[in-house]
PDB file of N, CA, C and O in Angstrom:
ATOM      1  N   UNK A   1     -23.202  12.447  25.331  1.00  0.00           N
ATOM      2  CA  UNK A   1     -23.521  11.298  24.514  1.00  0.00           C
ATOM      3  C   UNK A   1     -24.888  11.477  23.871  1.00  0.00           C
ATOM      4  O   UNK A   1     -25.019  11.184  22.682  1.00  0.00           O
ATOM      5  N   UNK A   2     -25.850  11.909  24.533  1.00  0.00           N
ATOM      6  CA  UNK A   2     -27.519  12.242  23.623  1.00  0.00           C
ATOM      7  C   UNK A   2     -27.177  13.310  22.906  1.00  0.00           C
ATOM      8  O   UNK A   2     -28.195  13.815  22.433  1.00  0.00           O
ATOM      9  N   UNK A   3     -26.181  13.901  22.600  1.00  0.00           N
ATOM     10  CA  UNK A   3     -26.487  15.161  21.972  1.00  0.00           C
ATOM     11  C   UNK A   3     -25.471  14.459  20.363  1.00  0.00           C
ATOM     12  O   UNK A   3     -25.707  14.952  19.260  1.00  0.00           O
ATOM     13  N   UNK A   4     -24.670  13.596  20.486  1.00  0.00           N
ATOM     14  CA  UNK A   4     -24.414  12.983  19.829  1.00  0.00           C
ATOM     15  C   UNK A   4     -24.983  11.921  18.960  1.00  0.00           C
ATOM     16  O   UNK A   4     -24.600  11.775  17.799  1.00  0.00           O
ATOM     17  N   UNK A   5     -26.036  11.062  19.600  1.00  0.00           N
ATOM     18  CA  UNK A   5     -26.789  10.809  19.253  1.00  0.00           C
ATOM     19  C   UNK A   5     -27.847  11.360  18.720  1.00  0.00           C
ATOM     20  O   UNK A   5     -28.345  10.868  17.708  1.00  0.00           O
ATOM     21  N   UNK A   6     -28.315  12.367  19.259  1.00  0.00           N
ATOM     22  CA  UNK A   6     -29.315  13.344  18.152  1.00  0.00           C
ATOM     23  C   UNK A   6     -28.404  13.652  17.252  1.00  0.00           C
ATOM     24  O   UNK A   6     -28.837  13.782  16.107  1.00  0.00           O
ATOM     25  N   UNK A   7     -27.543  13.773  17.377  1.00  0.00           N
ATOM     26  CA  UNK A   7     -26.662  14.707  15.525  1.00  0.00           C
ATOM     27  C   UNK A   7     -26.992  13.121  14.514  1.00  0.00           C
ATOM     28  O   UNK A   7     -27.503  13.029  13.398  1.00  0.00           O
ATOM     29  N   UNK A   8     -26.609  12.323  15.188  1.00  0.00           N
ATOM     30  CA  UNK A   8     -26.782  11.031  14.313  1.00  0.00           C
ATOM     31  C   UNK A   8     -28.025  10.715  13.680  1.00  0.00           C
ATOM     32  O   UNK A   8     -28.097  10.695  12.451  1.00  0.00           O
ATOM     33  N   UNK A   9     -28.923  10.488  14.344  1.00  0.00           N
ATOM     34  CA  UNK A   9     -30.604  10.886  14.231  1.00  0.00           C
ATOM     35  C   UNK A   9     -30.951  12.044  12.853  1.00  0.00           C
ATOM     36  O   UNK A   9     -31.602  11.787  11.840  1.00  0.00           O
ATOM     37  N   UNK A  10     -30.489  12.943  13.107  1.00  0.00           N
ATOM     38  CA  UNK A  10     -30.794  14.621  12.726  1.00  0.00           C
ATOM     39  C   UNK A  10     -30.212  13.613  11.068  1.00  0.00           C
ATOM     40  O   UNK A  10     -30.808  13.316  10.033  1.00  0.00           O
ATOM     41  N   UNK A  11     -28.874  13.380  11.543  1.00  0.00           N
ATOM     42  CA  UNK A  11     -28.520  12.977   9.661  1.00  0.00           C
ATOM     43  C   UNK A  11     -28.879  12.207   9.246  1.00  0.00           C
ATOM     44  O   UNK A  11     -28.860  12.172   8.015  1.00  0.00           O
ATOM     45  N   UNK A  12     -29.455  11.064  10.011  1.00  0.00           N
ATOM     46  CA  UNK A  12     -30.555  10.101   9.390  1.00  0.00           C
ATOM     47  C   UNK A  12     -31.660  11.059   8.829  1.00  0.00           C
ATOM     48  O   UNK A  12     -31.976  10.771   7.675  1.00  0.00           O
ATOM     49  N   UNK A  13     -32.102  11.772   9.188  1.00  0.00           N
ATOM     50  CA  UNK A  13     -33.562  11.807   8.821  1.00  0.00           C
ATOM     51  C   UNK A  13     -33.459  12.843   7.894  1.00  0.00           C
ATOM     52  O   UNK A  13     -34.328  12.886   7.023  1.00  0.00           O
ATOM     53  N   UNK A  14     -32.386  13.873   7.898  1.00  0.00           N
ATOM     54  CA  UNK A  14     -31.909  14.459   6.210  1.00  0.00           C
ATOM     55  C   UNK A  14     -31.748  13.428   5.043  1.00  0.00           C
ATOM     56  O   UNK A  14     -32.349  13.474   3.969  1.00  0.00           O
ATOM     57  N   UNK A  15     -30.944  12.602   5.391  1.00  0.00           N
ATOM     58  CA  UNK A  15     -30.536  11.741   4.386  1.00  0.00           C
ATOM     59  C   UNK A  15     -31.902  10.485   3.289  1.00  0.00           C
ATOM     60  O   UNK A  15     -31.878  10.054   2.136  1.00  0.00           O
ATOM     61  N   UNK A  16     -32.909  10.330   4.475  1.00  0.00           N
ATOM     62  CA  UNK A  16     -34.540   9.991   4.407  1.00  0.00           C
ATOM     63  C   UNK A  16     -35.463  10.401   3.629  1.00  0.00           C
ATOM     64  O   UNK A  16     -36.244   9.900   2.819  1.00  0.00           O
ATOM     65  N   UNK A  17     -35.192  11.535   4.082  1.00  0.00           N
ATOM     66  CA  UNK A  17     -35.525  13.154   3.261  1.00  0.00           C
ATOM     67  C   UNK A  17     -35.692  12.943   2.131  1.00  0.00           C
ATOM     68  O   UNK A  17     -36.703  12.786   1.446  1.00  0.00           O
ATOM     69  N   UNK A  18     -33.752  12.937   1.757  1.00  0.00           N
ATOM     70  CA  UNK A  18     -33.079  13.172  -0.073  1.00  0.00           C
ATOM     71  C   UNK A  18     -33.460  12.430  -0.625  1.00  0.00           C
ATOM     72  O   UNK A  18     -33.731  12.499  -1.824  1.00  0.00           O
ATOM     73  N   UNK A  19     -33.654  11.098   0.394  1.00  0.00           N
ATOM     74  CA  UNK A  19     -34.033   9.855  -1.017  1.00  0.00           C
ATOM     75  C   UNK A  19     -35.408   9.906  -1.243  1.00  0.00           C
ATOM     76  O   UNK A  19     -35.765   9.617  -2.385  1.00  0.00           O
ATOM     77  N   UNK A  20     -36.617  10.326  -0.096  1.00  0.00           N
ATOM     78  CA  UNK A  20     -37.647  10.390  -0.682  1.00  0.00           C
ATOM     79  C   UNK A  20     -38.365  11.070  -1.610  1.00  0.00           C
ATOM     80  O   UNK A  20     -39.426  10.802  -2.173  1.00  0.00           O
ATOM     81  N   UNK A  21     -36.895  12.894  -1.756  1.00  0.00           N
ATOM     82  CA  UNK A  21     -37.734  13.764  -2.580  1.00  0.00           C
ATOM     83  C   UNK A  21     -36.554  13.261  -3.913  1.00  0.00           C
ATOM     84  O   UNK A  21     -36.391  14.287  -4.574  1.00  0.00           O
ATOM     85  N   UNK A  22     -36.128  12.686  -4.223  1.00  0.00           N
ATOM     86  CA  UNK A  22     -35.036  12.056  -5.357  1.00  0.00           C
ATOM     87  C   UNK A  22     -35.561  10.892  -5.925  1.00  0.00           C
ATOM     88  O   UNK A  22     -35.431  10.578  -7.108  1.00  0.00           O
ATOM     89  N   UNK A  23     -36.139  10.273  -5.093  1.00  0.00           N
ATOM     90  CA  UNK A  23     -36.917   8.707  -5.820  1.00  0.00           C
ATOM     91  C   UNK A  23     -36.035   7.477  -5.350  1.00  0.00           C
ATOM     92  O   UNK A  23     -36.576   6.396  -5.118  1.00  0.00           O
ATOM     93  N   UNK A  24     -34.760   7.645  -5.222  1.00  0.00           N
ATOM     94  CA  UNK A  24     -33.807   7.090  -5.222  1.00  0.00           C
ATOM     95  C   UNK A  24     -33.840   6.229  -3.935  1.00  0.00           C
ATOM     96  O   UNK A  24     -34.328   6.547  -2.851  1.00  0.00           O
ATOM     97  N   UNK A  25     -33.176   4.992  -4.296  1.00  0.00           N
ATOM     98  CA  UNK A  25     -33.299   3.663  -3.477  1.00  0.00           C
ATOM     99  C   UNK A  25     -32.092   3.741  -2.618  1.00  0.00           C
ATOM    100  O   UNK A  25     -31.124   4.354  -3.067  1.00  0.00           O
ATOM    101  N   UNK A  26     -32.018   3.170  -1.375  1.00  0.00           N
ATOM    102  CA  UNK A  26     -30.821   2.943  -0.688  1.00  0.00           C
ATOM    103  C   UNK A  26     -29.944   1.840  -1.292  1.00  0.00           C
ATOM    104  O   UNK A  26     -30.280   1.123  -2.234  1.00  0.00           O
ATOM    105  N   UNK A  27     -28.950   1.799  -0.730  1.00  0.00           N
ATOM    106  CA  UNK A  27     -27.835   0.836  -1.665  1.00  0.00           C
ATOM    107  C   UNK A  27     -27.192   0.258  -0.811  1.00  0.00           C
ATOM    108  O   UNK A  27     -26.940   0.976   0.157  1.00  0.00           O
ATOM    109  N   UNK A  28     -26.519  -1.538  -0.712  1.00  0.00           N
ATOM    110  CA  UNK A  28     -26.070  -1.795   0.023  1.00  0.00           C
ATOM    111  C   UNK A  28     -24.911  -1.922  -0.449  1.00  0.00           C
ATOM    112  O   UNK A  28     -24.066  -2.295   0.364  1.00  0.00           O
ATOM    113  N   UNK A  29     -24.455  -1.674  -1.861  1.00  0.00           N
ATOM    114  CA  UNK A  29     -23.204  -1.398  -2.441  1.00  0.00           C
ATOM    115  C   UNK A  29     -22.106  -0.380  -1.681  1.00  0.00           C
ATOM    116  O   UNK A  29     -22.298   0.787  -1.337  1.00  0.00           O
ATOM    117  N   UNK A  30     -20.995  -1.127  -1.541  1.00  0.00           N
ATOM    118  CA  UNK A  30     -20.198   0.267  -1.205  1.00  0.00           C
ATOM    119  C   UNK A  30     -19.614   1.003  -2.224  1.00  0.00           C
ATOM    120  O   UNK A  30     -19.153   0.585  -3.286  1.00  0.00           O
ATOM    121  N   UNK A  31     -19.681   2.266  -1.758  1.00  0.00           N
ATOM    122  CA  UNK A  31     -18.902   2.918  -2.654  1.00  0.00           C
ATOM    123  C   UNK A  31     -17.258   3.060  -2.897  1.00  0.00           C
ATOM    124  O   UNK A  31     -16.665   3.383  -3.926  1.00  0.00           O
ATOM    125  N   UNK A  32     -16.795   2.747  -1.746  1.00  0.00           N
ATOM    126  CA  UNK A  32     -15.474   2.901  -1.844  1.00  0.00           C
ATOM    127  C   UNK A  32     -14.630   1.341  -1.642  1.00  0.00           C
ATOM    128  O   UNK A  32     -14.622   0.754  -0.559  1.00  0.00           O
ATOM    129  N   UNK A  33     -14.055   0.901  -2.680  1.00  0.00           N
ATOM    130  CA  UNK A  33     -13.108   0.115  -2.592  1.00  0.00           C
ATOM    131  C   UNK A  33     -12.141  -0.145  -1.010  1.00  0.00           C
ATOM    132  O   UNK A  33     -11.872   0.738  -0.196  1.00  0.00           O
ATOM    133  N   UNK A  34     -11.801  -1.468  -0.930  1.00  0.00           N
ATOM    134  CA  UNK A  34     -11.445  -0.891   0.253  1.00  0.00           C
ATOM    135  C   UNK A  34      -9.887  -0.571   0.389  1.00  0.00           C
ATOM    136  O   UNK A  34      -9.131  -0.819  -0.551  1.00  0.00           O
ATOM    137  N   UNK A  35      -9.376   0.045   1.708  1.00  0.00           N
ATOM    138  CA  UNK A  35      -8.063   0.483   1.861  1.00  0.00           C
ATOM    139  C   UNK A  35      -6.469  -0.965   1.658  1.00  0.00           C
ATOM    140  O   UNK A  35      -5.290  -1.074   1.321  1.00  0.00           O
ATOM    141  N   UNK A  36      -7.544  -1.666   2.122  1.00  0.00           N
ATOM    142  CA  UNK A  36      -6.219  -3.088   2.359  1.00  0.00           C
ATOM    143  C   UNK A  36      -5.860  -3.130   0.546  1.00  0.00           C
ATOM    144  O   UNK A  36      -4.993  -2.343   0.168  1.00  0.00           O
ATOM    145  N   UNK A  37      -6.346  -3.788  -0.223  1.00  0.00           N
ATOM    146  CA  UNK A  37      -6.235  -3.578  -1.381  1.00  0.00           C
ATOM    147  C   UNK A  37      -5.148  -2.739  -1.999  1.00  0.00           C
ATOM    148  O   UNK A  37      -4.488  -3.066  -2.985  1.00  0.00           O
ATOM    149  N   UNK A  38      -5.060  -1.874  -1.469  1.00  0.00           N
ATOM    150  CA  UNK A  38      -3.754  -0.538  -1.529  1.00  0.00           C
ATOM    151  C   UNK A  38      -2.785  -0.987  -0.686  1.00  0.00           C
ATOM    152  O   UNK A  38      -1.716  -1.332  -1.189  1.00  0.00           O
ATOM    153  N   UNK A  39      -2.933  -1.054   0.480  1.00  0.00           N
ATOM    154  CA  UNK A  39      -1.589  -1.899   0.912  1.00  0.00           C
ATOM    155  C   UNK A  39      -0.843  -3.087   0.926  1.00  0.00           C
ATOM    156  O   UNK A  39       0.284  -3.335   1.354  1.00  0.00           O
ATOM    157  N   UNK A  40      -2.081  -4.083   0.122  1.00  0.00           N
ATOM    158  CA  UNK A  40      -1.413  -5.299   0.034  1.00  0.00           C
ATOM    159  C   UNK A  40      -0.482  -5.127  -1.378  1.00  0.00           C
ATOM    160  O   UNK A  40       0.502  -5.825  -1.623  1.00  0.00           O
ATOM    161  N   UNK A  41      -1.005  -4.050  -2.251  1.00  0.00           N
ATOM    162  CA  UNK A  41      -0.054  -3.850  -3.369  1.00  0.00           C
ATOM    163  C   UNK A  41       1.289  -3.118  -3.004  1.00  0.00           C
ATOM    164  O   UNK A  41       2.411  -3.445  -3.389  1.00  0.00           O
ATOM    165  N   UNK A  42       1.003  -2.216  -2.304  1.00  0.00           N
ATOM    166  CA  UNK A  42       2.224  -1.574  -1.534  1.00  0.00           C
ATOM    167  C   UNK A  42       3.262  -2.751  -0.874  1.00  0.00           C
ATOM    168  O   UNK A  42       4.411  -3.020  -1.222  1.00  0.00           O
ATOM    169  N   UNK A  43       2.765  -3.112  -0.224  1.00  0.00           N
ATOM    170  CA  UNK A  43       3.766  -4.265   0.459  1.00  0.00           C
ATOM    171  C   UNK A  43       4.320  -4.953  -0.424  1.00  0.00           C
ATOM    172  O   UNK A  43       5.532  -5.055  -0.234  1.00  0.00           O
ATOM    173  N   UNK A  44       3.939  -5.473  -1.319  1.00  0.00           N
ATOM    174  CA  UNK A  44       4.253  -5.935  -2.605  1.00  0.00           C
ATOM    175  C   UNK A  44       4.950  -5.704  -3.557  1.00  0.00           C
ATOM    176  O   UNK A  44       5.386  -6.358  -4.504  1.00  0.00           O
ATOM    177  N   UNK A  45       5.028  -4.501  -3.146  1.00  0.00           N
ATOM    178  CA  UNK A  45       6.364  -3.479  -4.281  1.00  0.00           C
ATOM    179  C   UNK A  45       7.264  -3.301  -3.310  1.00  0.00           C
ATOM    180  O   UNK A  45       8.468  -3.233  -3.559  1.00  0.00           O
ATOM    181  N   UNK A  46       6.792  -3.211  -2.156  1.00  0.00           N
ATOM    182  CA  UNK A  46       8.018  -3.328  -0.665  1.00  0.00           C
ATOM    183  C   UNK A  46       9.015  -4.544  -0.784  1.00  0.00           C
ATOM    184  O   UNK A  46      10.242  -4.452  -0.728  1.00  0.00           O
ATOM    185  N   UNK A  47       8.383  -5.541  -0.934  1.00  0.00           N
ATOM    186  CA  UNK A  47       8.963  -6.646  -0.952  1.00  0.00           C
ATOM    187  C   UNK A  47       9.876  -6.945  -2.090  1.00  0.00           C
ATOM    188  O   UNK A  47      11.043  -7.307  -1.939  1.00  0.00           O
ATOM    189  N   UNK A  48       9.207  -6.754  -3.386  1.00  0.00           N
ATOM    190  CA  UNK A  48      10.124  -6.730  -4.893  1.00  0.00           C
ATOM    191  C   UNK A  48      11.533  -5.746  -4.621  1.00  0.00           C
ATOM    192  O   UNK A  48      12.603  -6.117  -5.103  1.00  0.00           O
ATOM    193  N   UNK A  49      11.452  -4.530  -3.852  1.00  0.00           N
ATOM    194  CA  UNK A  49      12.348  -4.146  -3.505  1.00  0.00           C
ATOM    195  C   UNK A  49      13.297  -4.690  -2.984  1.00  0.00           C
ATOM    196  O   UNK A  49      14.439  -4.777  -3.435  1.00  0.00           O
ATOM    197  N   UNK A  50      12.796  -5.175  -1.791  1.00  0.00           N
ATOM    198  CA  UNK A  50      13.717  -6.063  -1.170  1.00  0.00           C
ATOM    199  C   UNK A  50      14.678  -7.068  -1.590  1.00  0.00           C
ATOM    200  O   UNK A  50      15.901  -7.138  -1.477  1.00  0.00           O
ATOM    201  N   UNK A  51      13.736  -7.882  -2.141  1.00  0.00           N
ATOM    202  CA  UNK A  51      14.623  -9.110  -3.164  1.00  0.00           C
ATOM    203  C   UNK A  51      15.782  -8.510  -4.188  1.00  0.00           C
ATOM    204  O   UNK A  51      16.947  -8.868  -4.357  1.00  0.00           O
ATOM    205  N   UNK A  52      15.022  -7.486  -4.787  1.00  0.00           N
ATOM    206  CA  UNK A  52      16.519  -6.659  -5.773  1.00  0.00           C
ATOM    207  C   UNK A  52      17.523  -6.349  -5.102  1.00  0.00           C
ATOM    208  O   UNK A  52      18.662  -6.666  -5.446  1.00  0.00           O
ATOM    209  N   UNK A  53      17.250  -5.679  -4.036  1.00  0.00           N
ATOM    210  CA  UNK A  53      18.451  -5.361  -3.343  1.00  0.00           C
ATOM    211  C   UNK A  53      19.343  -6.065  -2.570  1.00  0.00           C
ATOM    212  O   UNK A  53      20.405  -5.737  -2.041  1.00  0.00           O
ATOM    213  N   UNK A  54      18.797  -6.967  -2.596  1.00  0.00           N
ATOM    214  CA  UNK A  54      19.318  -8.208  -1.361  1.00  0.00           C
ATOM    215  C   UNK A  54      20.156  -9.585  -2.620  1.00  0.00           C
ATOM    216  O   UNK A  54      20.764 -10.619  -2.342  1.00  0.00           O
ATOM    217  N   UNK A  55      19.810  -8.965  -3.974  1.00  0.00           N
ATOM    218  CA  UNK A  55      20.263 -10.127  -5.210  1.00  0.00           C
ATOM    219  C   UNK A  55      21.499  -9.347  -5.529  1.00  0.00           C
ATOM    220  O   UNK A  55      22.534  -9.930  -5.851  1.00  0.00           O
ATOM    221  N   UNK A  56      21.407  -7.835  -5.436  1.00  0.00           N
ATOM    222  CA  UNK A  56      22.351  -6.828  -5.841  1.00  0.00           C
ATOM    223  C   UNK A  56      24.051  -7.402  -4.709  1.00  0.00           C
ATOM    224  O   UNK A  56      25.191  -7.809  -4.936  1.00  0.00           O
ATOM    225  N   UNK A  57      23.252  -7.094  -3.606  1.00  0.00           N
ATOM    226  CA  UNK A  57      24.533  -7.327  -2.843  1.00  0.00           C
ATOM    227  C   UNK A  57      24.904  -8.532  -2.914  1.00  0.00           C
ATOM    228  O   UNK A  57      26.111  -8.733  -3.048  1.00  0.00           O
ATOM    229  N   UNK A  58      24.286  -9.302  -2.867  1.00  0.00           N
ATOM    230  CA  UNK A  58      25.017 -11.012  -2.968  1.00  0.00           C
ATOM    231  C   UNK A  58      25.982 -10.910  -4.479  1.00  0.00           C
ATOM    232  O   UNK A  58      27.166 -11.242  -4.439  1.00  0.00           O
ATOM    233  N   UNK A  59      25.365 -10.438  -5.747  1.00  0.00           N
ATOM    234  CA  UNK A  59      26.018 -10.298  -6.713  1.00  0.00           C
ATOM    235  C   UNK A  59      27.150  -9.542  -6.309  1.00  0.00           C
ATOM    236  O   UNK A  59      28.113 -10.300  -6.426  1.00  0.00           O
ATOM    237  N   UNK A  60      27.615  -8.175  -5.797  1.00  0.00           N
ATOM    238  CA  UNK A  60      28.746  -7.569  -4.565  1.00  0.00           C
ATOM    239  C   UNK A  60      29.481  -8.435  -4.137  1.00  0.00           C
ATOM    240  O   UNK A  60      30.625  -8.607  -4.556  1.00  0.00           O
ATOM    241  N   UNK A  61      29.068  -8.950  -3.454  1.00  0.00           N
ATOM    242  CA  UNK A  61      29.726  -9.924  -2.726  1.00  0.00           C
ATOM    243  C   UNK A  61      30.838 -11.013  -3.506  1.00  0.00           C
ATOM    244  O   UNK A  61      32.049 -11.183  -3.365  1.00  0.00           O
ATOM    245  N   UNK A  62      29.802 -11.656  -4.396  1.00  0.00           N
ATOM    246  CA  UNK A  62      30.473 -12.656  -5.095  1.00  0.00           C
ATOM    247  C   UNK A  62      31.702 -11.872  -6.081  1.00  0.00           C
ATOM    248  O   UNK A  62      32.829 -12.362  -6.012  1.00  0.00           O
ATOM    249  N   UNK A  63      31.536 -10.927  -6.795  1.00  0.00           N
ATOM    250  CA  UNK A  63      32.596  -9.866  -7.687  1.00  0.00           C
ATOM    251  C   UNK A  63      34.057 -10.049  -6.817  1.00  0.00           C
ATOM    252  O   UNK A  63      35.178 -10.500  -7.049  1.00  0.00           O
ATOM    253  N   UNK A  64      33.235  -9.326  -5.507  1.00  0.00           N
ATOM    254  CA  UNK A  64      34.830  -8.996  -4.456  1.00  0.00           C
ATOM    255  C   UNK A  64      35.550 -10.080  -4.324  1.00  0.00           C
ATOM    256  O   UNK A  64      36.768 -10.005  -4.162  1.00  0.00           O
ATOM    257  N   UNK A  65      34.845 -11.336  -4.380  1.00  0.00           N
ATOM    258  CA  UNK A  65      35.577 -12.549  -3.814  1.00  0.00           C
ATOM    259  C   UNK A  65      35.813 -12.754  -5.150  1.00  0.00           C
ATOM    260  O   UNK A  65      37.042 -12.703  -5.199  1.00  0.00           O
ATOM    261  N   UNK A  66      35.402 -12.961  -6.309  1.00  0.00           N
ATOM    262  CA  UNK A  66      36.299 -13.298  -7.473  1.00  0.00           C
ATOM    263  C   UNK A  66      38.256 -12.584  -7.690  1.00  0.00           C
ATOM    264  O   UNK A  66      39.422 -12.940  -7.861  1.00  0.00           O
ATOM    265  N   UNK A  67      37.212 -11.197  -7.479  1.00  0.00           N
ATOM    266  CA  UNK A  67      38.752 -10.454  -7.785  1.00  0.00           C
ATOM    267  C   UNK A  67      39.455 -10.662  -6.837  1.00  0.00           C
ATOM    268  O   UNK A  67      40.579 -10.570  -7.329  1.00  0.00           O
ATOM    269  N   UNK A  68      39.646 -11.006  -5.214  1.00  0.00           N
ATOM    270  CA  UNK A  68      40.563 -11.490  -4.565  1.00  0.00           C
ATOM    271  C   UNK A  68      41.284 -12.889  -5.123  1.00  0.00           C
ATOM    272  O   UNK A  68      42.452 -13.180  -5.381  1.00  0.00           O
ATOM    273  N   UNK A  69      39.986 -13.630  -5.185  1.00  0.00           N
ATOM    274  CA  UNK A  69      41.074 -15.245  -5.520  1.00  0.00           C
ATOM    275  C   UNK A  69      41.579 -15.462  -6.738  1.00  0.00           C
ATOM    276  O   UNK A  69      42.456 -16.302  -6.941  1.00  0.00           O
ATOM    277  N   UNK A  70      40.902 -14.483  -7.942  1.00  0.00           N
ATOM    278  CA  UNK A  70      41.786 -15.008  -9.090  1.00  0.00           C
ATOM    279  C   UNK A  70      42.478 -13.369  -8.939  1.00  0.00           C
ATOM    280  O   UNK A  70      42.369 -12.800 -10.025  1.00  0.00           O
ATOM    281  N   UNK A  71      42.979 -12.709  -8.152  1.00  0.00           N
ATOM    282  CA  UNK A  71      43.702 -11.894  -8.166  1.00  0.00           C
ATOM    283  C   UNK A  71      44.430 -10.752  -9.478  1.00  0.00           C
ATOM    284  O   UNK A  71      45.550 -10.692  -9.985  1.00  0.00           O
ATOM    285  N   UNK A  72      43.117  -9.931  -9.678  1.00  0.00           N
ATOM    286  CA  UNK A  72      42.689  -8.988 -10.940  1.00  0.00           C
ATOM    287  C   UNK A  72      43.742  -8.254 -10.432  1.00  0.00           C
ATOM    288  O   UNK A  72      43.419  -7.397  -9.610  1.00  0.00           O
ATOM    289  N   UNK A  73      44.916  -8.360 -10.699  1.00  0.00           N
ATOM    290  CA  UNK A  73      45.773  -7.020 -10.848  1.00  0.00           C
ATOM    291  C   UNK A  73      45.750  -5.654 -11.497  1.00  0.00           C
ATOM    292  O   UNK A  73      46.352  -4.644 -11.132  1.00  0.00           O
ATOM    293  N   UNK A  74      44.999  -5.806 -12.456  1.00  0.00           N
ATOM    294  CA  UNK A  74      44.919  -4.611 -12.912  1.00  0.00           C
ATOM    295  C   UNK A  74      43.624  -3.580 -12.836  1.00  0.00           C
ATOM    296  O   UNK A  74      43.431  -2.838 -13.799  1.00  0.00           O
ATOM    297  N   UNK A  75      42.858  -3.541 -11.850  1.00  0.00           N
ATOM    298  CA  UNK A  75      42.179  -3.512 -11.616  1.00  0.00           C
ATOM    299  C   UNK A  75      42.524  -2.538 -10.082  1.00  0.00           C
ATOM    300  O   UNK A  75      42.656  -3.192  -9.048  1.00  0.00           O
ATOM    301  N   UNK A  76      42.656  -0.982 -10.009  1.00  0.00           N
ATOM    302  CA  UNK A  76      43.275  -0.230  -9.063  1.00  0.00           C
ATOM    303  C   UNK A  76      42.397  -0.650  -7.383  1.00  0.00           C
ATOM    304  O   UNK A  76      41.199  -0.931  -7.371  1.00  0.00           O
ATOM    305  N   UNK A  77      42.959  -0.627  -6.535  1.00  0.00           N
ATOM    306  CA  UNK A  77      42.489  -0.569  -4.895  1.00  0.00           C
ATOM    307  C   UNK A  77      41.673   0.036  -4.839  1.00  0.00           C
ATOM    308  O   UNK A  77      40.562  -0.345  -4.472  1.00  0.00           O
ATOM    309  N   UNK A  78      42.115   1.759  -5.362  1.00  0.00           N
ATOM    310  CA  UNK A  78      41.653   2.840  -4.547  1.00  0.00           C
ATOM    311  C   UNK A  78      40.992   3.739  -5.678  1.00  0.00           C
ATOM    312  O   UNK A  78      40.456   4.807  -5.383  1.00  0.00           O
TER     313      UNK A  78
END
């Protein structure tokens, strides 16, 4: 665990370093967008899926039962 902690240390004080010989200010901005953002859109196209497919078969459904009760004869089994 201290030797871990010194690596942590060690990259603090590189990183101290860069900004003092760069000029450059620390930032409390992040840089990276975050991950949820990506999956809440994902799920989201998960879901649109869902509904199509789930409108598809009910539309299925309802066809088969037409052509049974008004009885589409011409219309082959197989």
């Amino acid at each position: 665990m201290n030797e871990t902690v010194a690596n942590i240390m060690n990259g603090l004080e590189k990183v101290s370093a860069i900004l003092e010989t760069t000029g450059m200010e620390p930032s409390m901005q992040p840089t990276m967008q975050p991950t949820i953002i990506g999956a809440e859109e994902l799920h989201e196209e998960d879901a649109n899926a869902a509904v199509f497919l789930n409108i598809v078969l009910i539309i299925c459904v309802l066809v088969s039962y037409l052509i049974k009760e008004y009885k589409i004869y011409y219309l082959p089994e197989r």
